[in-house]
C-alpha positions in Angstrom: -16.3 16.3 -2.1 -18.3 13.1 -2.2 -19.5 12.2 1.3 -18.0 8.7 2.3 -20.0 6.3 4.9 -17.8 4.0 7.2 -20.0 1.4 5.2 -18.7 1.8 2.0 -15.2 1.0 3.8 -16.1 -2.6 4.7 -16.0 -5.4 2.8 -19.1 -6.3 1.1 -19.0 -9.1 2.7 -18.4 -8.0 6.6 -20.5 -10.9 7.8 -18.0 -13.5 6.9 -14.7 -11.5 6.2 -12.0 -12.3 8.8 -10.5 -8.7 9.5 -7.7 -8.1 11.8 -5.7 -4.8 12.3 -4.1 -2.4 15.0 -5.8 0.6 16.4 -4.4 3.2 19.1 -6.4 3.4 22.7 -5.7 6.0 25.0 -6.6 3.5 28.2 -6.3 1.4 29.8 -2.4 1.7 28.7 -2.3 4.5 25.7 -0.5 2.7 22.5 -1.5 0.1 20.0 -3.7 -2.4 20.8 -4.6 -5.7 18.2 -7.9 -5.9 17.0 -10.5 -8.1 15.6 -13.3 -7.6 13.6 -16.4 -10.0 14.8 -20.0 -9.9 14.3 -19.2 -6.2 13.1 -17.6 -5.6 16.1 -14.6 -5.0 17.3 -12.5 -6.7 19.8 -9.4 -6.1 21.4 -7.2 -9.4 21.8 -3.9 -7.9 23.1 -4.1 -9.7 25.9 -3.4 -12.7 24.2 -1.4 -11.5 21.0 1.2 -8.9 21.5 2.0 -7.8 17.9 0.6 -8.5 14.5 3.2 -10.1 13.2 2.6 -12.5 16.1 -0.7 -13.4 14.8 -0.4 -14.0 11.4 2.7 -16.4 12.3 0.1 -18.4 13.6 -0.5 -21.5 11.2 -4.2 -20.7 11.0 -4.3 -17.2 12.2 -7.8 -16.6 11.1 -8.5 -19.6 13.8 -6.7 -18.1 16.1 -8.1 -14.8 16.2 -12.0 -16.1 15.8 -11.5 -17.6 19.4 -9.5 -15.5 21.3 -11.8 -13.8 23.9 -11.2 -9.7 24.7 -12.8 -6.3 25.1 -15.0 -5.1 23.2 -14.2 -1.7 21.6 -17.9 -1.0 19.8 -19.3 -1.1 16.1 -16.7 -1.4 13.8 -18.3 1.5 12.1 -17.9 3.8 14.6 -14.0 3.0 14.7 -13.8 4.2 10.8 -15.6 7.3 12.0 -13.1 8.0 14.9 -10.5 7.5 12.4 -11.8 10.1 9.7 -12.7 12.2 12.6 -10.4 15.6 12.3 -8.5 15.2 14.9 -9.0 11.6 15.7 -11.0 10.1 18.5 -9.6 6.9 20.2 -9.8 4.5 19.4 -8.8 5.0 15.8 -7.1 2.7 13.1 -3.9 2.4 12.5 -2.0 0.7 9.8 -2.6 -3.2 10.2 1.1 -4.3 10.7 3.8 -3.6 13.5 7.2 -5.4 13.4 6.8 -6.8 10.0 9.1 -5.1 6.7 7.4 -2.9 4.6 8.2 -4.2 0.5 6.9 -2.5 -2.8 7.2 -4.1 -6.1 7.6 -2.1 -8.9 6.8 -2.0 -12.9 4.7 -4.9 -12.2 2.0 -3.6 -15.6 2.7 -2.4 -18.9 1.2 0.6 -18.3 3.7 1.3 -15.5 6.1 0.1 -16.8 6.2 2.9 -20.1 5.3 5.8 -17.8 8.8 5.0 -16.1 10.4 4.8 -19.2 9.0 8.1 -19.8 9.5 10.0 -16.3 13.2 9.1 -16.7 13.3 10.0 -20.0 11.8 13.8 -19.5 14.5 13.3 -16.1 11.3 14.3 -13.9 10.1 17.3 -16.0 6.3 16.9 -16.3 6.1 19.1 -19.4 7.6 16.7 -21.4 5.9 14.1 -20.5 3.2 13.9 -22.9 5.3 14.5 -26.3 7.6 11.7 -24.9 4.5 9.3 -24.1 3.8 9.5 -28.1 7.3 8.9 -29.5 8.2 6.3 -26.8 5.0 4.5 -27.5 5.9 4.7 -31.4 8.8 2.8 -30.9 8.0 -0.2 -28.4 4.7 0.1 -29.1 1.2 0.1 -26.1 0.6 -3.4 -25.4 3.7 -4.9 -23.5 1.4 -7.2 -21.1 1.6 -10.5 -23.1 5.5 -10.3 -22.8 6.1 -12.9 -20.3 8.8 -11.6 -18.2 11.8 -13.1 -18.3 11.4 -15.4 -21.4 12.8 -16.2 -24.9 10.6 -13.5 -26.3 11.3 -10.7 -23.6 14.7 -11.4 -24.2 14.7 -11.0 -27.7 12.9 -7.7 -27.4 15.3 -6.9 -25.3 18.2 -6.9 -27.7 15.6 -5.2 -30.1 15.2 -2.0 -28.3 19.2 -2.3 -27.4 19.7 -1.7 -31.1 17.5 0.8 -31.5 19.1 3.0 -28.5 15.6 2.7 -26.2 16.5 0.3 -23.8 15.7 1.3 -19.7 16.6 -0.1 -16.3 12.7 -0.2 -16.2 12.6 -2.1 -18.9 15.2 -4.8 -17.5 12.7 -5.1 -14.5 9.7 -5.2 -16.2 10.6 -7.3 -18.9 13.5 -9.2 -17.4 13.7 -12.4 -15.3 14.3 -9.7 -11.8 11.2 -8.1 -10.3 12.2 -5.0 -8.9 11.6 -5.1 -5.0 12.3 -2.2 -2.5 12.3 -1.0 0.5 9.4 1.5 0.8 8.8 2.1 4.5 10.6 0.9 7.8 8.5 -1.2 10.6 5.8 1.1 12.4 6.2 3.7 10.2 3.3 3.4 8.0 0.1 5.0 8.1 -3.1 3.6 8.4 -6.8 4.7 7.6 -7.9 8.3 7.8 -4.6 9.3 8.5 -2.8 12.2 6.0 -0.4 10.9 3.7 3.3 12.8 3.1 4.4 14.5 -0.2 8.3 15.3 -0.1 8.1 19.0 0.0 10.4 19.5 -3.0 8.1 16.9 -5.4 6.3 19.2 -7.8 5.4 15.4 -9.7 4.0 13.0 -7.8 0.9 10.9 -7.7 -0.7 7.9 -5.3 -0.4 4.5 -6.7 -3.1 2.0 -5.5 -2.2 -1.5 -4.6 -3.3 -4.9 -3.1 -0.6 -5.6 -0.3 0.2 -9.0 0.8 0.6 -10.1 4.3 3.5 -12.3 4.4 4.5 -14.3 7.6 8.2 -15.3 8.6 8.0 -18.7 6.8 7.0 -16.9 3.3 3.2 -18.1 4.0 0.8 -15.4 1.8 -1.9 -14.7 5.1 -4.0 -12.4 4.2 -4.3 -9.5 2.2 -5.3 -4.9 2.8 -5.3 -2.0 0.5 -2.2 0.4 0.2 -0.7 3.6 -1.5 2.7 3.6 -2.5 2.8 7.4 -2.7 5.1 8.5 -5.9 7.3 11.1 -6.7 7.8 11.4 -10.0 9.8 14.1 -10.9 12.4 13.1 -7.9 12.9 9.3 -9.4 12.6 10.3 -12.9 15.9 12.4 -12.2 17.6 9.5 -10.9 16.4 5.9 -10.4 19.2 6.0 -7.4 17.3 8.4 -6.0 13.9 6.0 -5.2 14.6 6.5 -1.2 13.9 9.7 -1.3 10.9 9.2 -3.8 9.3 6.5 -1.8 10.4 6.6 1.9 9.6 9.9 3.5 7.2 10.5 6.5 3.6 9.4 6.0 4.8 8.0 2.5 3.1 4.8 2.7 -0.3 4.3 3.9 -2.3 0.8 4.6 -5.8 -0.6 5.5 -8.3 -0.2 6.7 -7.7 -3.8 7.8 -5.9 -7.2 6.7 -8.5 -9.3 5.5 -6.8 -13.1 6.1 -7.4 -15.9 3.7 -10.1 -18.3 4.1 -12.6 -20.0 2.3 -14.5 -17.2 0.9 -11.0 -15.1 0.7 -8.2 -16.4 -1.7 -5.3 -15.5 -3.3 -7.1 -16.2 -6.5 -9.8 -13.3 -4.9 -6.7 -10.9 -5.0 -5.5 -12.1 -8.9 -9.2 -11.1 -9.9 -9.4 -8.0 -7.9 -10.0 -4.3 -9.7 -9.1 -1.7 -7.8 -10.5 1.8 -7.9 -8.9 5.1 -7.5 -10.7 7.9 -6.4 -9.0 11.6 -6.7 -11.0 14.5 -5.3 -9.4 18.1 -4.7 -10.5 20.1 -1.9 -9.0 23.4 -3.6 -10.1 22.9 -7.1 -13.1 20.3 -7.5 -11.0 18.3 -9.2 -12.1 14.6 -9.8 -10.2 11.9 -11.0 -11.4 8.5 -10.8 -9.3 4.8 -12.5 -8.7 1.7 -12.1 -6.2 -1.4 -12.0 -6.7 -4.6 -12.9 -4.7 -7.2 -11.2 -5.1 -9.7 -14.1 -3.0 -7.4 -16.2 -0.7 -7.9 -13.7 2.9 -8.9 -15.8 4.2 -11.3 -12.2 1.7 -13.5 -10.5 1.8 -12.5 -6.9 3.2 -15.9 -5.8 6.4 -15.3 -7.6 6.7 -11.6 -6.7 7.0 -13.2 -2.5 9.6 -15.8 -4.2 12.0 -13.2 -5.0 11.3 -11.7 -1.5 12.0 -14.0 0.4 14.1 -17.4 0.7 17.4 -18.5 1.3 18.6 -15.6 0.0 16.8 -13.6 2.2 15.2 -14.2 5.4 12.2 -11.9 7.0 12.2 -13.4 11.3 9.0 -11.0 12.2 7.4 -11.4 8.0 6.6 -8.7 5.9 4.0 -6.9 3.7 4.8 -6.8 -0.2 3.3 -3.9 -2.0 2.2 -5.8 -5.9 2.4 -3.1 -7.8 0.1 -1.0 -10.1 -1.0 0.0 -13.7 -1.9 3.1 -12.4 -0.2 6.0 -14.1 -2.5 9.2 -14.3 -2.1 11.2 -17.3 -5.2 13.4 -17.0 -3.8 16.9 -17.5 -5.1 19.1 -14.4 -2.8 22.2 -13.8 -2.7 22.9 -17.6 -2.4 21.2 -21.0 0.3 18.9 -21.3 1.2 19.0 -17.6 -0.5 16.2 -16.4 -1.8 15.3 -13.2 0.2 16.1 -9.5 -1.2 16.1 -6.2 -2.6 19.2 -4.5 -2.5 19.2 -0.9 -6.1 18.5 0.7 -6.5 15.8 -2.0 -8.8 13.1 -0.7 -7.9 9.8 -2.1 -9.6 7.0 -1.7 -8.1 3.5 -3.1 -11.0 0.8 -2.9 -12.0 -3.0 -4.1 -15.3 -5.1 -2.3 -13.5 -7.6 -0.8 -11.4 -5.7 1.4 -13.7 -2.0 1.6 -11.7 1.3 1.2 -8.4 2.7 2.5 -9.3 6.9 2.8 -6.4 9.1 3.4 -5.5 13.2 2.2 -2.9 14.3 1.1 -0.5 16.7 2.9 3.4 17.4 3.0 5.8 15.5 4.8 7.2 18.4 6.9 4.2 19.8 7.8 2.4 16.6 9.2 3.0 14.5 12.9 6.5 13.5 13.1 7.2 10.0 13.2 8.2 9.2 16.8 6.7 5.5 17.9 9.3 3.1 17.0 10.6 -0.2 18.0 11.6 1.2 21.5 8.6 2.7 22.0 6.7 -0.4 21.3 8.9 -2.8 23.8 7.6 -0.3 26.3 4.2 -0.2 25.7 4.6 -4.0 26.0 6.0 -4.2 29.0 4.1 -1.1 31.0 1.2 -3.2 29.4 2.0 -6.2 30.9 2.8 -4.8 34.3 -0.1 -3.3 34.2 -1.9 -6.5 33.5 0.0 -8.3 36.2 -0.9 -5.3 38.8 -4.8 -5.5 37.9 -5.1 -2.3 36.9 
């Protein structure tokens, strides 16, 4: 495998990049602790901010975070090191977001939007795949990204492929006025960078999916941006669309970092509209490489209107949210054998990357088999409060 410096994980433009995040310390109170990224150092500001969420309520949370004094925890370097140390040395990252919901959009490209078709087409056999990809394309043809979603023209495609006996639920997303949004991970479950992400031990199809993933405070306010991967199973949705919680939530399913960058000057959402990002597949047991990208200018629902259907009056977020966009990542590079296409194997190094936000770095491992999930909302009140105590006591 391709060695990977903590450097080519930052931003290429650490100097002026307002980064904020969670990582665990093991003292002076073991748990999370929240972080920012100054001077390419890091600095620990949990005295004064108790969750993330917290922060990026803030009005101007890059601000905020700029002048809060705290400890300093060393090179921010030497925190991606801890954190793709095997095991881990504290501190280490974890994901950047605490009490906030965890959101995916999905069939957001073309692209991604046909391999669904096909997946529940073949109903999650991968050995179809491939002879459906040519007869599906035949009919609705490559090139679905000018269809603006929702309008006169979508619609009358719609009743086009109705005729002809082709029309998906993944097409009424992708095509139709709804964005599909989900639930893909629950508060604190996440993973962050260097951590192993989970594969559902009975997924046989499966795949990462790269993404840009919004940070969304409780008022709907876009504040920053990090990397993700909406791990997939293909084989278990392509079965049943009803069956997407067990395709996308499962331990370690969703990882997310390194950091959230936070909007600024020199950081826009118009940066994240522009944004490519790169997918890097290596396989520890084979040598395989696979290496793509997506562009989010392809992107069929600007990302301002994908947090509109999120949230509103129909549906409230108190402690905010992070909204996976979507990709038009859909690997068909055959790896086990022709026509098969490509599936994980477990020690798979994936690394999802773009310059203005560095590189998330996770491999790949089964659910089952990896750290249980155990620090939850509980846990967190009492870190909190033994935190304070122990604040209030001197210690």
């Amino acid at each position: 495998m391709q060695s990977i410096s903590a450097e080519d994980c930052l931003p290429h433009d650490l100097d002026r990049a307002l980064l904020v995040g969670r990582v665990w310390r093991d003292a002076p109170v073991a748990g999370p602790a929240i972080v920012v990224v100054r001077g390419g150092r890091v600095v620990d500001i949990s005295s004064s901010v108790a969750t993330l969420a917290d922060l990026l309520d803030q009005s101007h949370p890059g601000r905020v975070a700029a002048q809060l004094e705290g400890e300093d925890l060393g090179p921010v370097e030497q925190l991606l090191e801890n954190s793709l140390a095997e095991p881990k040395v504290a501190p280490w990252l974890l994901a950047p977001c605490d009490l906030q919901a965890v959101k995916a959009c999905g069939v957001t490209f073309a692209v991604s939007l046909l391999e669904r078709v096909i997946e529940e087409q073949a109903g999650g056999d991968p050995h179809r795949a491939s002879e459906l990809r040519t007869d599906i394309q035949a009919v609705i043809g490559s090139d679905l990204a000018q269809i603006q979603p929702g309008s006169q023209a979508a619609m009358a495609l719609k009743k086009a492929l109705q005729s002809r006996g082709v029309w998906s639920q993944y097409m009424e997303v992708g095509i139709g006025p709804d964005a599909e949004v989900f639930t893909k991970a629950q508060p604190l479950s996440s993973v962050g960078f260097g951590d192993r992400v989970g594969l559902h031990p009975a997924s046989r199809w499966n795949n990462p999916e790269p993404e840009i993933v919004l940070a969304v405070n409780a008022q709907g306010a876009i504040q920053g941006a990090a990397l993700g991967n909406d791990v997939n199973l293909r084989d278990i949705e392509g079965r049943s669309a009803l069956l997407l919680g067990k395709a996308k939530d499962n331990n370690a399913s969703c990882a997310i970092g390194p950091f959230v960058r936070l909007f600024d000057e020199y950081f826009t959402l118009d940066t994240v509209r522009q944004a490519s990002v790169v997918l890097r597949i290596e396989g520890e047991d084979d040598g395989f490489l696979l290496e793509d990208a997506s562009h989010m200018r392809e992107i069929s629902r600007d990302p301002l209107q994908l947090v509109e259907q999120t949230i509103g009056t129909h549906h409230q977020y108190p402690d905010g949210f992070m909204l996976f966009l979507g990709t038009m990542f859909s690997p068909v590079q055959d790896r086990d054998g022709p026509g098969q296409g490509f599936t994980h194997h477990l020690g798979d190094r994936v690394t999802i990357a773009t310059p203005s936000l560095g590189a998330l770095v996770n491999r790949v491992g089964r659910s089952d088999q990896l750290p249980p999930w155990t620090f939850g909302l509980r846990s967190l009140y009492a870190h909190l409060t033994q935190r304070t105590t122990s604040t209030y006591k001197g210690e």
